[in-house]
Structures are given as structure tokens and as C-alpha cells.
C-alpha positions in Angstrom: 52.6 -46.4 81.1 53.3 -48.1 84.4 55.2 -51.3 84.0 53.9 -54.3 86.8 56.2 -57.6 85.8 55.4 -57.9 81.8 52.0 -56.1 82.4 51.4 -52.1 81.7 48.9 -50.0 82.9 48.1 -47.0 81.7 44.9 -44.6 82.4 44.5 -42.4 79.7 41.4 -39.8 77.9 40.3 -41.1 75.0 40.3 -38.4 71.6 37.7 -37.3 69.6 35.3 -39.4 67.6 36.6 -40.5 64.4 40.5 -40.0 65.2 42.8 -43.0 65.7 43.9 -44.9 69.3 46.9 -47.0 69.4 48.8 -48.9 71.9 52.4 -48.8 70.5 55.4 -50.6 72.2 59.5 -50.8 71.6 62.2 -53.3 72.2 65.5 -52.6 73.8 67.0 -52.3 70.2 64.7 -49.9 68.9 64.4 -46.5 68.9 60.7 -46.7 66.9 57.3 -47.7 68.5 55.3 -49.8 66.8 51.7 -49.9 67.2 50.0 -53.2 68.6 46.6 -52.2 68.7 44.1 -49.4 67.5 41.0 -48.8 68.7 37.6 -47.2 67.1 36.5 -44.1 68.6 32.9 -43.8 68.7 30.6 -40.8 70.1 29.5 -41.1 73.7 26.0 -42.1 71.8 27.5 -45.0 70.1 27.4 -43.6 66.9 30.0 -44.0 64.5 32.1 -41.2 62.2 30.1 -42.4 59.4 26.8 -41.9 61.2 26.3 -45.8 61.7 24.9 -47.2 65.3 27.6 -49.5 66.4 24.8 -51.3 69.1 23.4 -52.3 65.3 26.3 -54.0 64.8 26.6 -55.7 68.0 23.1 -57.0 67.6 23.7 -58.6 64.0 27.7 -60.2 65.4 25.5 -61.2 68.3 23.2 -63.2 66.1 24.8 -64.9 63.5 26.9 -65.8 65.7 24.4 -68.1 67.0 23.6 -68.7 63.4 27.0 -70.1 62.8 27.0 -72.1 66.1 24.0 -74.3 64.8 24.0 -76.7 62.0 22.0 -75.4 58.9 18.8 -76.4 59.1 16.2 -77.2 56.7 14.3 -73.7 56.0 10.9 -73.7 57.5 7.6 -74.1 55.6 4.3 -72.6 57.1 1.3 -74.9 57.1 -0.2 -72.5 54.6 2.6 -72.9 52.2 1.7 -76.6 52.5 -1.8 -76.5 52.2 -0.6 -74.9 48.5 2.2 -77.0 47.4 5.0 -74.7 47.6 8.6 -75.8 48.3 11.7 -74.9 48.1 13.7 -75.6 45.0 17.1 -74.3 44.9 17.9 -73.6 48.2 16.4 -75.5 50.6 18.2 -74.6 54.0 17.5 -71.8 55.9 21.2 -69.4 55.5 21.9 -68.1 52.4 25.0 -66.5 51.8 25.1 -63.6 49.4 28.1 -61.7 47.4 26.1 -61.5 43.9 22.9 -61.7 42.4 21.2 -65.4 43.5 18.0 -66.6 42.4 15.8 -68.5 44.8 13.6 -70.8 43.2 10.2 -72.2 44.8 8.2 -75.0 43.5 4.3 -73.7 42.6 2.7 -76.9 42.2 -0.8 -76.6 42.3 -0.1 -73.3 39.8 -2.5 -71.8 42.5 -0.3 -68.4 44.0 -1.6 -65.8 41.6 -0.3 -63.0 43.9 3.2 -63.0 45.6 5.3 -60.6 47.2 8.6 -60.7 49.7 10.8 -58.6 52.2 14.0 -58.1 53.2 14.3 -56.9 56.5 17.8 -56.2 58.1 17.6 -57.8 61.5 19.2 -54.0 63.2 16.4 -52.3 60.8 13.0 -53.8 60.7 11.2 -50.8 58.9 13.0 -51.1 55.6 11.2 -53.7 53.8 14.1 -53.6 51.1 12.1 -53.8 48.2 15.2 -52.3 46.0 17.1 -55.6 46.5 14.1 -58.5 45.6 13.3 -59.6 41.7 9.9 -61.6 42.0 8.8 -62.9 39.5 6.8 -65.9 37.6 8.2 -67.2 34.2 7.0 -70.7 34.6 3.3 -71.6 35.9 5.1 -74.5 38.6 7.5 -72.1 39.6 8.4 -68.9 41.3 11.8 -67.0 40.9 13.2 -64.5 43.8 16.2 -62.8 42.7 18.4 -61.1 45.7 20.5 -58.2 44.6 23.3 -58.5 47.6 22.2 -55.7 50.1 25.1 -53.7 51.7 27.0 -56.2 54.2 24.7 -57.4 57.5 22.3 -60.0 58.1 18.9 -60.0 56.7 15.7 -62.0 56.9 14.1 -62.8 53.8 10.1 -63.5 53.7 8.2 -64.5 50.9 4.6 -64.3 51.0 1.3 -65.3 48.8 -1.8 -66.4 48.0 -4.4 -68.4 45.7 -6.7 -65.6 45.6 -5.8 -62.1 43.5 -8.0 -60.2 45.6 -6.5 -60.5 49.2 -5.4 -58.1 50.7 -3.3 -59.9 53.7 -0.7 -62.2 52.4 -0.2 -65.2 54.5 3.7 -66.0 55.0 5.2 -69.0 53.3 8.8 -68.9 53.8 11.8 -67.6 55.6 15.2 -67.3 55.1 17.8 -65.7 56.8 20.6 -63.6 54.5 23.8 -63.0 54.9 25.4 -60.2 52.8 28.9 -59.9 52.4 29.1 -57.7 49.0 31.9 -55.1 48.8 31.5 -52.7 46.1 28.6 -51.3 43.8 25.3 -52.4 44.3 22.8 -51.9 41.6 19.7 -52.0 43.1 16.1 -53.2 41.4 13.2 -50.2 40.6 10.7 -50.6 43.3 7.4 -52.5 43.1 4.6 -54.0 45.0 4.5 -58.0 44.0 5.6 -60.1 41.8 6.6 -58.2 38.0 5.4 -59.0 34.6 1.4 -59.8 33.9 -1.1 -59.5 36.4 -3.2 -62.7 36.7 -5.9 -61.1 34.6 -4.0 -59.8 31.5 -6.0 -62.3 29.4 -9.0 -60.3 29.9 -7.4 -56.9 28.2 -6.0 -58.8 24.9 -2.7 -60.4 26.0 -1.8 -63.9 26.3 0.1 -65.6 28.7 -0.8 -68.4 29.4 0.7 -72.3 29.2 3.7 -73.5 30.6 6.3 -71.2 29.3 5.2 -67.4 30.1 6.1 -63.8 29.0 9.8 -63.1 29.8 9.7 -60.1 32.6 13.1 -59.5 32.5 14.9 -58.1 29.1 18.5 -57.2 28.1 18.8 -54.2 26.1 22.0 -52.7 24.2 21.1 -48.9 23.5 17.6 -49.5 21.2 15.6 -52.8 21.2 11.6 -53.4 19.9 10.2 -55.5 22.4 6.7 -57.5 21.0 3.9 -59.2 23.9 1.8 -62.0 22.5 -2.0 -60.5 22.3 -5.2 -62.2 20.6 -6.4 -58.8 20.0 -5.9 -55.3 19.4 -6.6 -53.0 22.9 -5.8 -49.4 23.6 -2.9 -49.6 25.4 -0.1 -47.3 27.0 3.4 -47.6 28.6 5.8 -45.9 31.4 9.2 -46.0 31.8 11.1 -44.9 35.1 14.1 -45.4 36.7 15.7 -44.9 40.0 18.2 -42.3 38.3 17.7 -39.1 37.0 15.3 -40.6 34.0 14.1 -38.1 31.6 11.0 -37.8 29.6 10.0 -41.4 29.7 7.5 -41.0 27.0 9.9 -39.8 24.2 12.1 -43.1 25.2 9.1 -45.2 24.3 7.4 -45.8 20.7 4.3 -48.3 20.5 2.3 -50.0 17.9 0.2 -52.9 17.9 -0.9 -55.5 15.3 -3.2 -58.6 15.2 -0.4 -60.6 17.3 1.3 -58.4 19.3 1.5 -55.5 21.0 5.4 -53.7 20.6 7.3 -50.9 22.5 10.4 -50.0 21.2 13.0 -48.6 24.0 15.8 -46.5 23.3 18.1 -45.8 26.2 19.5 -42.9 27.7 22.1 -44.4 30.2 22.9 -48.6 31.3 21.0 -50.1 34.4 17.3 -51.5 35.8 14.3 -49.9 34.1 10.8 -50.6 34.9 8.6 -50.7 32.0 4.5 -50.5 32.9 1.9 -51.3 30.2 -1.5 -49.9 30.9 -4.6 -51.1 29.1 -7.8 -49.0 28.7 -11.5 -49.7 29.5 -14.2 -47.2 30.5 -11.4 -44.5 29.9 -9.3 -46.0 33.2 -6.0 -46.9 33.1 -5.6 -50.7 34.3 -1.9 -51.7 35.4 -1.5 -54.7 33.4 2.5 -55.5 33.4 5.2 -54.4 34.7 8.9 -55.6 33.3 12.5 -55.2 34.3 14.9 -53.9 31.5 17.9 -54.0 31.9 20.1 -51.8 30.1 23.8 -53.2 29.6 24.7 -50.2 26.8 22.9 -46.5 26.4 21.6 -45.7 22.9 24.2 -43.3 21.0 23.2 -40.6 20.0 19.9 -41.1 22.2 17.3 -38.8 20.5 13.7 -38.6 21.9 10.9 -40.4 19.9 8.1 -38.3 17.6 5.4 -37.3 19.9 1.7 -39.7 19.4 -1.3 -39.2 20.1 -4.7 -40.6 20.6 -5.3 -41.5 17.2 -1.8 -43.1 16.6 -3.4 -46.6 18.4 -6.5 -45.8 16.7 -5.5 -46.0 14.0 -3.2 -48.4 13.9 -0.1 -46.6 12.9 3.1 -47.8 12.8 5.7 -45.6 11.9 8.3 -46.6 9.1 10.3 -43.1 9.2 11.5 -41.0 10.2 11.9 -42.3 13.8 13.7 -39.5 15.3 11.6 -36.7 16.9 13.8 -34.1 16.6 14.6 -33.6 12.7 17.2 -30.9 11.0 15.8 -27.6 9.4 15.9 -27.1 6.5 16.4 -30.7 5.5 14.4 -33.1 3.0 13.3 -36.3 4.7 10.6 -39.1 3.3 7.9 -39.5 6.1 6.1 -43.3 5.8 3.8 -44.6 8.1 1.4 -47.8 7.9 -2.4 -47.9 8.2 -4.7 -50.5 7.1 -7.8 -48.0 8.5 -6.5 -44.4 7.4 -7.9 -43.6 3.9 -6.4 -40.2 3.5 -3.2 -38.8 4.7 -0.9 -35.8 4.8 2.5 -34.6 5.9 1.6 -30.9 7.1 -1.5 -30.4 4.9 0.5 -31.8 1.9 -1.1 -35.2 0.4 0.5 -38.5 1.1 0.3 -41.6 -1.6 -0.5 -45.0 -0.4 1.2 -48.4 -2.1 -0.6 -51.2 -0.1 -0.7 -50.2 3.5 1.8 -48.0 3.6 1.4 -44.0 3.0 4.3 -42.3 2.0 6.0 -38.5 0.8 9.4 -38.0 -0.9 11.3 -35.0 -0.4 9.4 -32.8 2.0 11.7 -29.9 3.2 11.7 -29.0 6.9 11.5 -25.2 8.4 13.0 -24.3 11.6 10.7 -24.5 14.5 8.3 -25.8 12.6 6.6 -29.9 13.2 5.6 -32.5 10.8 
């Protein structure tokens, strides 16, 4: 370097992207430089070692830095969010800082938004609608829940949209937020779905109810197995799916449903912890009907985790609800007691061999398993 008064000069070729630049300087007393600056070395493209567009960047500093220079404001409402009484609740200006889960709560009045959906855009990536981060949902009729999972860090904008009538297809903006992520570390992002989770507005019509001012829970903990029951009035052919983001297996040997006079039950047992998305189907005119959809959340995976018994058809029509043995895959070899109960079925067998019945429930003691072979 070229020394003018205290000022050096130096013009020198930058290295390779991804490797280190340092100004380094000395005293008269030592013999080590220390550095004083480092620089980032990015592609002639502006791209990053990791791939990332530092003009992306720029834009987002760029921004909320005019964010910041503002005083927070009052976060806007569209006239049509007016017209149907919604308002924020819990956060009512416009910047929302996030490092964990938050739940935004807006005020549904007029109980009139019967289909509701949101996106989170990131302001240097407006074609990701970020669906994997956004938790709608509707547990009380006056009110609407959106949970944020904290996106990787950058600045987002948040829009919330809905509307009175089930059948539109355009949903009319009603608020907007602008997000600000600053989560370091895992993210455990939501399954992905259109709207707002658990009942559809017309789930009356296929048998359940939910309805008043307390609704179905969407959301459940689960530790490894759990039974989980939805009010109904009466009994429907019905049918689940569970997915997951991860590598899920065989989600219909996770699953085991029944139904009575008062509820329809699915009892989960889980292969590994984090978000599920539970779907329950109900059946007219031999269609499938989407009539739920419900966020488990796994905290502990079932041990040992063996697949349910296979059903069939005539398992709802029936009405069967298995007693034991509840694990599909059974020893050779090996007695085991099969029960099952019925208040239709007048005859039963356990591989052509005759059951009793005491009450409702059919039973056989002692039946002796063959490799390879099925109950």
C-alpha cells in the first residue's frame, strides 16, 4: 500500500467468489497484522457462495429501512373488510416482528367470512405465496386466528383475504401486514393447504356439528397414539388421509376409524414428531367431499409404531369397532383373542371359524396364527 499523510491507497484484484478480503494493518511495535476489515466476495452476477442474490438483499435493507424511519402505523383496513366487520385484535399496527410462532387474531363480527385464506410474500420474492409458514384457522364464530411460523430471516408482507360467500372464487383483500423475520435456527414449517383448516362451512350437511360459539379444535397435540372423536348428529360414510411434508409412509395403516351415534373417531398412531395434516372425507353419490382438514401435531412418535389392521368397505358399514387386536401385523404362530363390536352384524367369524357374541360385542379365545397367513 501507498502511504499519503495517515491515508493508504492501494489498488488491488479482488479473489475468487466465496474466499476472504481483508485490510490488515501494524503498529511500530508489532511484528503481526491485524485485520481491520473483510470484505464479501460475490460473483460478477451478484450472486453469493451460497447461491443467494445479494441485489435481494439490498432491496429488503433498502426497505425496512424506511420501515424503521416511520412511526408504526395503525395497520390498514380495506373498505371491504369494513363493510364485514373485521378488525384487528391482537396486533393492530402494521410491523410485526417475528422470532417464534405468533398468532394474529382478527375480530369476525358479523360471523359472516365463511371462506378465508392469506399470503406471505417476501418483498425480494413475490411468487412464493409462503403457504408453509400461515395457520388459518376459525375456532371461535367472532374470531379468526393466523398463526405465522417465523420464515427464514427477511421482510415479508402478510395479506389476509375473505369473504361472506363460500362459493367465490376471487377473494377480496382485508388486511396487510408487513413481517419482519429474524428467526435463527430450525424452522418447522406448517403442511400446505388452500384456506382456512378444520370444517368447511357446510360440514353440517354430511353429519358433523359445529356449530355455536365454541367450535371443533383444528389443531391437536399428540404424544405417539391418541383417538381423536368429532361431534356428529348422525352416522355418514366417512374416510381420512394423513400426510406430511416428510417422508410419511402408508398413511392409511397410521389411521383407524369408527363412528357411533355421537361421534365420528380416528385414532392416530405416529411414526416420527412434527405437523400432520389430517383430511376427513364424507361420501354422497359415491364422491369423496373434503369436509375437514386438521393440524396434528406430533410432539413424541409412537414406540414401537406398527401399522393398523387393514378395513374395508363394510368395516363403516357395519359399524365395527375394533376391541383387539389393534396391531396389523401379528406373530406366527401365536394365540390371540380377536373382539370386535357390531350392533348390525348377526354372524361372525375369525377365518371361517365362528365367533360368539355377549351383547354387542363378538368375540374368539385362543385362535392360533400361521405364518403368512391373515385374520
Amino acid at each position: 500500500m501507498e502511504r499519503m499523510d495517515d491515508e493508504y491507497i492501494a489498488i488491488v484484484t479482488t479473489p475468487c467468489p466465496g474466499d476472504e478480503f481483508r485490510i490488515s494493518g501494524k503498529t511500530e511495535d508489532e511484528d503481526k497484522y491485524w485485520a481491520v476489515y473483510q470484505y464479501e466476495i460475490l460473483s460478477k452476477s451478484g450472486k453469493r457462495i451460497d447461491g443467494t442474490d445479494i441485489s435481494n438483499i439490498i432491496q429488503e435493507s433498502k426497505e425496512w429501512d424506511l420501515v424503521c424511519n416511520y412511526q408504526q402505523k395503525e395497520v390498514p383496513i380495506t373498505e371491504i373488510a369494513k363493510q364485514l366487520g373485521i378488525q384487528p385484535l391482537s396486533h393492530k399496527e402494521e410491523v410485526i416482528i417475528v422470532h417464534e410462532l405468533v398468532d394474529i387474531k382478527i375480530s369476525n363480527m358479523k360471523n359472516c367470512i365463511s371462506c378465508c385464506k392469506a399470503t406471505l410474500n417476501r418483498l425480494s420474492n413475490r411468487t412464493d405465496d409462503g403457504r408453509e409458514y400461515i395457520f388459518i384457522r376459525k375456532e371461535k364464530t367472532e374470531e379468526i386466528t393466523v398463526t405465522i411460523s417465523p420464515p427464514p430471516p427477511g421482510l415479508y408482507h402478510l395479506k389476509i383475504y375473505g369473504h361472506d360467500n363460500s362459493e367465490a372464487k376471487d377473494l377480496p383483500l382485508l388486511l396487510q401486514y408487513t413481517i419482519k423475520s429474524d428467526c435463527i435456527g430450525d424452522i418447522k414449517p406448517f403442511p400446505k393447504t388452500d384456506g382456512l383448516w378444520g370444517f368447511v362451512s357446510d360440514a353440517n350437511n354430511y353429519g358433523f356439528q359445529n356449530n355455536g360459539a365454541e367450535l371443533v379444535p383444528v389443531m391437536y397435540k399428540v404424544k405417539g397414539e391418541a383417538t381423536l372423536c368429532f361431534p356428529t348428529y348422525k352416522i355418514h360414510k366417512r374416510s381420512v388421509k394423513l400426510t406430511s411434508e416428510d417422508n410419511m409412509p402408508d398413511g392409511a395403516k397410521c389411521t383407524l376409524v369408527y363412528s357411533d351415534n355421537h361421534s365420528f373417531n380416528v385414532t392416530l398412531r405416529l411414526p416420527f414428531t412434527g405437523y400432520y395434516k389430517l383430511t376427513i372425507f364424507s361420501e354422497t353419490d359415491s364422491k369423496h367431499h373434503k369436509t375437514g382438514t386438521f393440524l396434528i401435531d406430533c410432539t413424541e412418535p409412537a414406540n414401537p409404531c406398527l401399522p393398523f389392521p387393514t378395513t374395508f368397505e363394510a368395516t363403516q358399514d357395519y359399524n365395527c369397532v375394533l376391541i383387539e387386536p389393534l396391531d396389523g401385523i401379528l406373530p406366527a404362530n401365536s394365540s390371540v383373542t380377536c373382539r370386535f363390536r357390531s350392533s348390525i352384524v348377526v354372524s361372525a367369524t375369525a377365518n371361517g371359524q365362528v365367533m360368539t357374541k355377549e351383547g354387542s360385542e363378538w368375540n374368539f379365545n385362543n385362535y392360533y396364527t400361521k405364518h403368512g397367513g391373515s385374520i
